[in-house]
N, C-alpha and C positions, 0 to 999 in steps of 0.2 A: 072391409079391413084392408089395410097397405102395410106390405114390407118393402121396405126401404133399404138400399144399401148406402151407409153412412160414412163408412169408413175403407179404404183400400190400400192395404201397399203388399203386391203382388201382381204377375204377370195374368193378364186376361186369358193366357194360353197354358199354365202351370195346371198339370196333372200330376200333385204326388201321391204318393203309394199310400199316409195316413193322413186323413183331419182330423184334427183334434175340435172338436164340436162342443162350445161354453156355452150352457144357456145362460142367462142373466137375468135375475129379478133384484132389484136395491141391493148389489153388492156391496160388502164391506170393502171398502178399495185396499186396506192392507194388505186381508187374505188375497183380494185377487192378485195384486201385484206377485205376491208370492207364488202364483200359479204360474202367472204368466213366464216369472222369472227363472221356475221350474224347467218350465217347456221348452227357455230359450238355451238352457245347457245341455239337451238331449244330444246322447251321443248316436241317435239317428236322425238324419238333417234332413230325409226326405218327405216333410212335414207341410202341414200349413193350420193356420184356425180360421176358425170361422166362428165370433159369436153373434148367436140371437140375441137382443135386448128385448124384454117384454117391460119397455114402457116406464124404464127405471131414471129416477131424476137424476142419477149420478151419471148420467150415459155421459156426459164430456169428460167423466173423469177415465171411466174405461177406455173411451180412445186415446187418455194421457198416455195407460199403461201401457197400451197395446204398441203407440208409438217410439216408445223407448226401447225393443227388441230388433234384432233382424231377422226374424221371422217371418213370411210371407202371412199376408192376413187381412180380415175382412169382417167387418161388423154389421148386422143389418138391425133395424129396429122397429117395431110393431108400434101404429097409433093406435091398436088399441087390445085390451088385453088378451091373453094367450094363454095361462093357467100351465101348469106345471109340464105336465105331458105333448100338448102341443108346442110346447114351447122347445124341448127335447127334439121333438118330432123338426122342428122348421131350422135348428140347426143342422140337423144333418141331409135339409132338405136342398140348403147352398152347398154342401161338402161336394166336394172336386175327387177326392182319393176312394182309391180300392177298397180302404178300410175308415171304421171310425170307431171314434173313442170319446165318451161324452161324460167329463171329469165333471162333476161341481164345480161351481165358483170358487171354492175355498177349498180345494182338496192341493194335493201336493204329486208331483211325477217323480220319481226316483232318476240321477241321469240317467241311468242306463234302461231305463222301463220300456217305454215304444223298442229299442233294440230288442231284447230281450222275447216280445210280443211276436214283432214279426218275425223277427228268427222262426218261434213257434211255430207260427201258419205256416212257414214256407218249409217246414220240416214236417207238416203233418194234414196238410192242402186243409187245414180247418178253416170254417167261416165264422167261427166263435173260436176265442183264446180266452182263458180268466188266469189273471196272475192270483196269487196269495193275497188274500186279504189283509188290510194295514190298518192302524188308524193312530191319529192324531189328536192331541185335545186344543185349547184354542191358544196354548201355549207352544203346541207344537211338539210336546212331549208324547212319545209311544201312549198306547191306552191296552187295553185287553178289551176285546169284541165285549160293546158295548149288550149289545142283544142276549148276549149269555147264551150262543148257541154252542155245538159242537168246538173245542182249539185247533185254532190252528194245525193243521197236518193227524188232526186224529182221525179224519176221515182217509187223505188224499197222501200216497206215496210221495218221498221226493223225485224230483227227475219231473221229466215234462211224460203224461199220459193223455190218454184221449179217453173219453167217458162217453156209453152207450146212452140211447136218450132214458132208459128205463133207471141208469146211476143217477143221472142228471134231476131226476124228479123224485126218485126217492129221496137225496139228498136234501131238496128243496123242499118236500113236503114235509119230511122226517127234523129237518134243521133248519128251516128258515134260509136265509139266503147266504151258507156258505159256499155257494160260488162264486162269487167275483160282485163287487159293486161296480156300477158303470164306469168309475175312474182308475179301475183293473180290467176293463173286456175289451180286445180289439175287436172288430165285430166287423163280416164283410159287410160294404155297403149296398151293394147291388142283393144281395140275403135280407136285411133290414128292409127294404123297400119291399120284395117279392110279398114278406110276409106282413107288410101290412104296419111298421114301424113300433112304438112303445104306444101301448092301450090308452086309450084316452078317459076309457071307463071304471078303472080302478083305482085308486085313491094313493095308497103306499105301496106295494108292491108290485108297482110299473116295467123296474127292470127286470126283476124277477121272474115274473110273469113272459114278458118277449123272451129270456131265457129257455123257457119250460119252453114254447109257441116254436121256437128255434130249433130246439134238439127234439122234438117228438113230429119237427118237420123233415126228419133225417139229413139233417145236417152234422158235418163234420165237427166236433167239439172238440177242444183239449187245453188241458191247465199245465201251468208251471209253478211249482213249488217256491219260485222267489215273489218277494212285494216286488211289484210294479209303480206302484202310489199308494198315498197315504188318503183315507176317505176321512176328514174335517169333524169331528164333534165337537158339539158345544151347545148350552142350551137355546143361541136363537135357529140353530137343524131343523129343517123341516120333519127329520124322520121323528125325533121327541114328539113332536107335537101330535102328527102321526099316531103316535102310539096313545098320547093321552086321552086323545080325540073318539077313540075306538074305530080308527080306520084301518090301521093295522088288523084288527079282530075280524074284520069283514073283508079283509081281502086272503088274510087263511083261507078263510072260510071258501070263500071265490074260487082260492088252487085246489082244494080241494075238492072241488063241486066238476070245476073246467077242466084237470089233470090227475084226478083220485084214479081215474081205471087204469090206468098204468099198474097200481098198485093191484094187483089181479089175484094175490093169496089174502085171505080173511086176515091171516096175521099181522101183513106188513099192512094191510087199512087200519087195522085196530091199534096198532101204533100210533100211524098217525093219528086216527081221533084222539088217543090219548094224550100225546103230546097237542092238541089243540087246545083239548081242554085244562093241560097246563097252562101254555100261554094268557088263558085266559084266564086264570086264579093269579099269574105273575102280574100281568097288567093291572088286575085290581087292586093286589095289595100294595105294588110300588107305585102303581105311577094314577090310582084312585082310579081308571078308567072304569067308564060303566059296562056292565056285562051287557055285549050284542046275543042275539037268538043263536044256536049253536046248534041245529037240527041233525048237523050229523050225525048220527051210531054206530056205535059196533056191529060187528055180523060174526053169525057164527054162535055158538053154545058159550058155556061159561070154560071150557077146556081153552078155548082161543080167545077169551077176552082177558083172561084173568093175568096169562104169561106177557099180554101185550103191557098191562098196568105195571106188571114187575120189571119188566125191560124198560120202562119208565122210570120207574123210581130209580130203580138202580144204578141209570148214565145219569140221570139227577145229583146222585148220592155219589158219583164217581167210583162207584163199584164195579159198574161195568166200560166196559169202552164201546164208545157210537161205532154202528154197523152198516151199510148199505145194502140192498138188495142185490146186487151184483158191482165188484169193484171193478177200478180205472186198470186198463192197459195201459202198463209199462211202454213208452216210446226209446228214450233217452233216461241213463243215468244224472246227465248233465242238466243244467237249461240252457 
């Protein structure tokens, strides 16, 4: 296999403080434009990109877009293919900067997002930052968290906090991935490498997963209450597919198998199972997915499974409000 560098307009000796890291499979050239033209308004300039190309026939269109910015930047391209996660992986493998930030194709940067990020780190020496989750439909219109997890801010105070890894997995486990989609997490670079990059062996829950991998590596974490970027739905997302495919179901399953002992009280496991095997009655009846093997169980008497099913139902039924096992430290009022 050969990666190529295809494309350059940047100094050979430029070291800035974030890359923005695009993978690229058959982009739609509009949304990327939109991306690119995103990134070229940031009101922090100490920037550069770098996309992988995995082998997409549009590749001369991407370095149209790339060429109409003044962005420092650099495009490489795979003769031969690289699959989702590697492909993640070989972006951030050319990144020059301290940090990185690895948006979709079709996702959208708020101006002021990277400002806003690194302020973070540099106010709480974090190697992971997640803004507020966003999202977009392919009109460009807000959406409400397609996933149907926890809202927006029902977990997380505003202000910028830092979260232990034991919040950071409850959260995750308990709610799917209300922490940050890739095109909300600055993420040190030299932290990403140490720990081995995004999984090559899991299917859908690749960022999420380096998340957990991250904060139960004791590393410094912490969120900001504002959207940093808008994460792109529409039906050709790979996450839909994801989900219809029952890869989704099997990669719970995986957090839970790889990151379940964190969860060390029978009640806060029994949650989760319960909530897993929600997911999986939601998937079949919306989206026809076939039910995957679901071996995990409760523990503990029927005193500890039963209150875990009702605490289900209940943030279901918006009776109750989502809880964590131990909440975020307050940093900042502000972001």
């Amino acid at each position: 296999m050969s990666i190529e560098l295809k494309y350059q307009k940047s100094d050979l000796q430029y070291d800035p403080t974030v890359t923005i890291c695009i993978p690229t499979y058959q982009p739609e050239i509009d949304y990327f434009e939109k991306l690119i033209k995103s990134i070229a308004i940031q009101e922090y300039r100490d920037i550069e990109i770098v996309v992988s190309d995995d082998r997409s026939s549009n590749f001369a269109n991407i370095v149209e877009v790339l060429d109409q910015v003044e962005v420092p930047s650099r495009a490489f391209r795979s003769d031969e293919p690289l699959g989702m996660a590697k492909n993640w992986n070989e972006s951030v493998a050319h990144a020059r900067g301290a940090f990185v930030i690895v948006p979709g194709q079709d996702d959208l940067f708020n101006a002021d997002g990277l400002s806003l990020l690194v302020k973070a780190a540099e106010a709480t020496k974090a190697t992971l930052v997640f803004g507020a989750q966003y999202f977009v439909d392919q009109n460009d219109a807000p959406l409400a968290n397609p996933s149907k997890s926890a809202p927006r801010h029902a977990l997380f105070p505003e202000g910028l906090v830092t979260l232990n890894s034991q919040t950071v997995v409850s959260a995750a486990l308990l709610y799917g991935n209300v922490l940050g989609d890739p095109c909300n997490t600055l993420i040190s670079r030299n932290r990403f490498t140490a720990v081995g990059g995004f999984s090559t062996t899991y299917e859908h829950a690749v960022d999420l997963e380096l998340w957990l991998r991250l904060a139960t590596n004791r590393e410094t974490v912490a969120r900001i209450s504002s959207p940093v970027a808008a994460h792109r739905t529409h039906q050709q997302a790979a996450t839909g597919a994801h989900v219809r495919q029952g890869a989704a179901q099997r990669d719970r399953r995986r957090l839970m198998e790889d990151y379940g002992s964190a969860l060390v009280a029978n009640g806060e496991w029994n949650r989760a199972v319960s909530r897993l095997n929600t997911h999986r009655w939601y998937d079949r009846l919306v989206h026809s997915t076939h039910f995957e093997t679901q071996p995990l169980k409760m523990r503990g008497g029927l005193h500890e499974r039963i209150p875990a099913i009702a605490c289900e139902l209940s943030e279901l039924a918006r009776l109750k409000k989502p809880r964590l096992v131990t909440g975020p430290t307050r940093v900042s009022d502000n972001d």
